[in-house]
C-alpha positions in Angstrom: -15.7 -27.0 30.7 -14.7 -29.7 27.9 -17.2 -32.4 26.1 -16.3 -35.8 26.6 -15.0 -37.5 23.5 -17.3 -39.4 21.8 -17.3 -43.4 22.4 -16.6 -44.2 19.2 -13.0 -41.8 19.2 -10.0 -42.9 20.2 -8.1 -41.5 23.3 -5.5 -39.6 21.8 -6.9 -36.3 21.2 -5.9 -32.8 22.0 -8.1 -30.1 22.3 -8.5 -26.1 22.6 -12.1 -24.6 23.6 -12.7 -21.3 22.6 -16.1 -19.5 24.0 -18.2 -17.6 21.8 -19.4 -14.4 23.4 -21.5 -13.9 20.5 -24.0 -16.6 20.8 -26.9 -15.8 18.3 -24.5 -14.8 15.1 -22.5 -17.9 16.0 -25.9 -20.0 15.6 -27.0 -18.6 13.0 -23.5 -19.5 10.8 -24.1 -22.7 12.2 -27.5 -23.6 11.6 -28.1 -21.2 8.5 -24.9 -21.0 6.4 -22.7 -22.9 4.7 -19.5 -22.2 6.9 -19.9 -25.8 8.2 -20.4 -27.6 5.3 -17.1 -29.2 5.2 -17.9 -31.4 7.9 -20.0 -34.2 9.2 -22.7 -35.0 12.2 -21.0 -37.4 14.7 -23.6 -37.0 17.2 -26.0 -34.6 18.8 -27.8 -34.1 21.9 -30.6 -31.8 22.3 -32.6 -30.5 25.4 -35.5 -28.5 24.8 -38.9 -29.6 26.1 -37.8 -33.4 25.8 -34.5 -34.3 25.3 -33.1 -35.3 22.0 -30.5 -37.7 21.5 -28.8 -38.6 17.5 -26.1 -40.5 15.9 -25.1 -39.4 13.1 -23.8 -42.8 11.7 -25.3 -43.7 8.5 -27.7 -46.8 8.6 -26.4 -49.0 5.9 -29.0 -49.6 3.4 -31.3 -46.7 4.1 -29.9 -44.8 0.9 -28.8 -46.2 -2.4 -25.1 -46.0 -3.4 -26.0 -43.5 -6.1 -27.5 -41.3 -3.2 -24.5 -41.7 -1.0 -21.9 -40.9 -3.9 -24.4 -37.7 -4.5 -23.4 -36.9 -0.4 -20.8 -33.8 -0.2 -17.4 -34.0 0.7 -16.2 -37.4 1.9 -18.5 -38.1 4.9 -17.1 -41.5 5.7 -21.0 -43.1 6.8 -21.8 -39.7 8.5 -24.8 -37.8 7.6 -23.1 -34.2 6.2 -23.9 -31.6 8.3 -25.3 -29.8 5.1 -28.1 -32.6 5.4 -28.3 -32.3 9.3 -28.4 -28.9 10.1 -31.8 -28.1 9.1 -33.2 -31.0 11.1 -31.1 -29.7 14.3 -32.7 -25.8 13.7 -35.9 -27.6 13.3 -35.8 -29.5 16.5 -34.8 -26.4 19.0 -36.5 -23.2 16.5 -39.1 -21.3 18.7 -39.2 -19.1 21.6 -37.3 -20.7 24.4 -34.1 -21.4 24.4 -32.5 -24.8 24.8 -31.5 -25.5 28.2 -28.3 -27.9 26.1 -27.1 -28.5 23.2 -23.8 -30.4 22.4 -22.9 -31.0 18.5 -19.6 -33.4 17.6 -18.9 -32.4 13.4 -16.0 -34.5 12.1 -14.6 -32.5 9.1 -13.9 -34.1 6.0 -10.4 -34.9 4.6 -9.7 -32.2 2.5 -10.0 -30.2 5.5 -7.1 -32.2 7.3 -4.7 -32.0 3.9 -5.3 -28.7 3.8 -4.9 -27.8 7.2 -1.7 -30.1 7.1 0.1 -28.7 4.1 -0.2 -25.0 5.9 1.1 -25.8 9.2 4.0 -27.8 8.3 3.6 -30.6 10.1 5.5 -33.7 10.0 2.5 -36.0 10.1 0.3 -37.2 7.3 -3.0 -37.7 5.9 -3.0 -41.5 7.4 -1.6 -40.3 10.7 -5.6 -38.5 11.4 -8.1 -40.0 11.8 -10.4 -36.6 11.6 -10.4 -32.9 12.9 -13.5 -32.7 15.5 -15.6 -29.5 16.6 -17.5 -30.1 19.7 -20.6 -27.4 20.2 -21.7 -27.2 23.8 -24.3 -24.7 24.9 -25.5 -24.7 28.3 -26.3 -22.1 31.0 -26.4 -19.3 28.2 -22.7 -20.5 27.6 -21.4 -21.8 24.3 -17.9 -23.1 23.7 -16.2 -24.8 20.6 -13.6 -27.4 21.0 -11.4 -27.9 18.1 -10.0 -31.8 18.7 -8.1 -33.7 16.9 -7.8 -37.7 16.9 -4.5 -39.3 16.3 -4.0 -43.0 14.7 -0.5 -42.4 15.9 1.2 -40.9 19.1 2.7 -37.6 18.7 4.2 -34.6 20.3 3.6 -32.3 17.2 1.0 -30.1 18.1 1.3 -27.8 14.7 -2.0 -29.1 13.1 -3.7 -28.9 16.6 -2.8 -25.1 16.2 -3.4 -24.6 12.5 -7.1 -26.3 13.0 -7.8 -23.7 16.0 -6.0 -20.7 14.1 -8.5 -21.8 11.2 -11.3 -21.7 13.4 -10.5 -18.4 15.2 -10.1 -16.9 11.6 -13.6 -18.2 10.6 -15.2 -16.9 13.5 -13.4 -13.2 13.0 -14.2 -13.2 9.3 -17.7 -13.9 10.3 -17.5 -11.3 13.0 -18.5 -13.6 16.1 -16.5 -12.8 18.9 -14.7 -15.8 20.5 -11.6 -16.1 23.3 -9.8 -19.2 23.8 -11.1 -20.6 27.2 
């Protein structure tokens, strides 16, 4: 079971799903701690008692440029998800469990440099155009995608595995169980 890519991504990605047996722990570092910080909300689609659908694409002119050079990271007209993720808790928080939930983050670029620098690779900064985690819950199931998106074709897959060996590591160093799928 994969997400979709989102519309706005190009076609070239590659992806590896891992499932997190440990669904509650895993939501709580989501929603709750920092751990995500590095990255952005793309989009988000919610189904509780109605369902909920957001872009996480900045509306130009809704904050000033001092407020948007105050934003973390570099969050290329995304909202952070250090600004999201309290609105996202607040929207499915309560006794019953959403019946989906799928999250796309975009990391930010220092992410991809480092990432980059420890694998190896042959490709560069320019060559990404951004690391993706894709967070679908459904039928008391929850998988994470790790995804990159290429501006270039290539067959070097060393940052794909770097960005899914970093994410196994912050799951164990969190102690959340997770198996690649």
């Amino acid at each position: 079971m994969t997400i979709p890519p989102y519309h706005d991504q190009p076609e070239d990605i590659l992806m590896q799903t891992i499932e997190i047996l440990d669904i509650k722990p895993f939501m709580q570092l989501l929603l709750r701690t920092d751990a995500f910080d590095s990255f952005s909300l793309v989009q988000a689609e919610l189904h509780t008692d109605i369902p909920v659908s957001l872009d996480g694409h900045l509306l130009p002119g809704f904050y000033t440029k001092d407020e948007l050079a105050a934003f973390p990271g570099d969050h290329n007209g995304l909202l952070p998800w250090q600004l999201s993720k309290d609105r996202i808790f607040s929207l499915i928080k309560g006794n019953r469990t959403p019946s989906l939930m799928k999250l796309v983050l975009k990391s930010d670029s220092s992410l991809t440099q480092n990432l980059l620098s420890e694998a190896g690779a042959t490709l560069r900064q320019e060559d990404i155009d951004g690391l993706y985690l894709n967070i679908l819950f459904q039928d008391n199931r929850l998988f994470v995608t790790c995804g990159i998106s290429y501006r270039i074709f290539t067959m070097d897959k060393t940052l794909e595995q770097e960005f899914t060996a970093y994410t196994l590591q912050l799951l164990k160093q969190s102690r959340i169980t997770g198996s690649l799928a």
